[in-house]
C-alpha positions in Angstrom: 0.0 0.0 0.0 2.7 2.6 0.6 4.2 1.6 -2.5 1.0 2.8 -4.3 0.7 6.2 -2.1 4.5 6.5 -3.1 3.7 6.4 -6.7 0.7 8.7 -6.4 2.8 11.6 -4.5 5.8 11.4 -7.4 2.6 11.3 -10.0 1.3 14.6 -8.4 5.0 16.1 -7.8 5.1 15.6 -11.9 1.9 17.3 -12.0 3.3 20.1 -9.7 6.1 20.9 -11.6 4.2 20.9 -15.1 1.6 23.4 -13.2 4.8 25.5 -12.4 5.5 25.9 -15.8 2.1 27.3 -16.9 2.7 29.8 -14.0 6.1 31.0 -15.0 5.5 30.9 -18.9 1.8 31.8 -18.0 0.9 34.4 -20.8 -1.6 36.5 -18.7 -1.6 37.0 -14.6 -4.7 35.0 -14.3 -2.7 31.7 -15.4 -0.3 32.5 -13.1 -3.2 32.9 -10.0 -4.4 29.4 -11.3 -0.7 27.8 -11.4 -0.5 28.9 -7.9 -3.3 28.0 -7.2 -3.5 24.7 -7.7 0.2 23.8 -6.7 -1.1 24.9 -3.2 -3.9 22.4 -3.9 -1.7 19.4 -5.0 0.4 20.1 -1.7 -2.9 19.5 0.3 -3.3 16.6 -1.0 0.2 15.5 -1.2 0.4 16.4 2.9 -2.7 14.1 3.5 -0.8 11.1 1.2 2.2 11.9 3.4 0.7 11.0 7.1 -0.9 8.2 5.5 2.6 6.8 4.7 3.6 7.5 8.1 0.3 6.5 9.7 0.0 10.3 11.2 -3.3 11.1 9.6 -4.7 13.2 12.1 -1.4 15.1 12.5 -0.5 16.0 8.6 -4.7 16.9 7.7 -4.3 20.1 10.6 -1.2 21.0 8.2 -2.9 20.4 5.4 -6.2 22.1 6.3 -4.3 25.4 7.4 -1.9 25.0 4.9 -5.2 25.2 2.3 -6.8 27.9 4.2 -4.0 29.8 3.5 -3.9 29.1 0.1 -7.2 30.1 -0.5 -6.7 33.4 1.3 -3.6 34.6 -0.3 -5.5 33.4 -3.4 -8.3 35.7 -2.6 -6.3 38.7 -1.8 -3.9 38.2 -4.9 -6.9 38.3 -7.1 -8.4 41.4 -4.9 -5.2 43.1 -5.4 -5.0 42.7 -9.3 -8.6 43.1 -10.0 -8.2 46.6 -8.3 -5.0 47.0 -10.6 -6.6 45.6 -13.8 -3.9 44.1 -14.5 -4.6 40.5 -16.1 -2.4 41.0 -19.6 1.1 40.1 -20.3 2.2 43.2 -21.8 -0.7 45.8 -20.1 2.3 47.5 -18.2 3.6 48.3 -22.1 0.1 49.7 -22.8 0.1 52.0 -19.3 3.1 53.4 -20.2 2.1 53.9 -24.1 -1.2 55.5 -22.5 0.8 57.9 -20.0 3.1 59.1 -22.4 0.3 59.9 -24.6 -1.2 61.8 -22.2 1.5 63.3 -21.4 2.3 64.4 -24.9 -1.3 65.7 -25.3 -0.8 68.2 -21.8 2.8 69.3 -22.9 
């Protein structure tokens, strides 16, 4: 049976690391958010298969619950922060600065 939960955790630490590319080549902020995302969720889950190997269940779910709970509030205030930005395009710090020098052309 460990042998199994062994081969799920490298299966999802495969998964992880393919996530982590979508969130570093991620062409928009919002792929990056999701990357995160759901590499914080794999890492729950890898957590619970981890105290089942070593038969600490009830210790590695409190880690893994507040380990999710934080996940899902920096997830919250990440996508707070850039909705307030409107940020969510690769290149929209190019287009602010195309937009401010324009207005700044148009004043001076």
């Amino acid at each position: 049976m460990d042998e199994f939960l062994i081969l799920i955790g490298v299966g999802l630490l495969i998964l992880m690391f393919l996530t982590l590319y979508r969130g570093i080549a991620g062409p928009t902020t919002i792929d990056r958010l999701m990357a995160l995302n759901i590499i914080g969720t794999k890492t729950t889950v890898l957590l619970v298969i981890i105290g089942t190997i070593f038969h600490r269940v009830d210790m590695f779910v409190d880690i893994a619950i507040a380990y999710a709970l934080l996940n899902f509030i920096a997830t919250l205030a990440a996508a707070r922060y850039f909705n307030a930005r409107k940020n969510f395009s690769a290149n929209s710090r190019q287009t602010a600065d195309r937009q401010n020098e324009e207005e700044n052309s148009e004043r001076g």
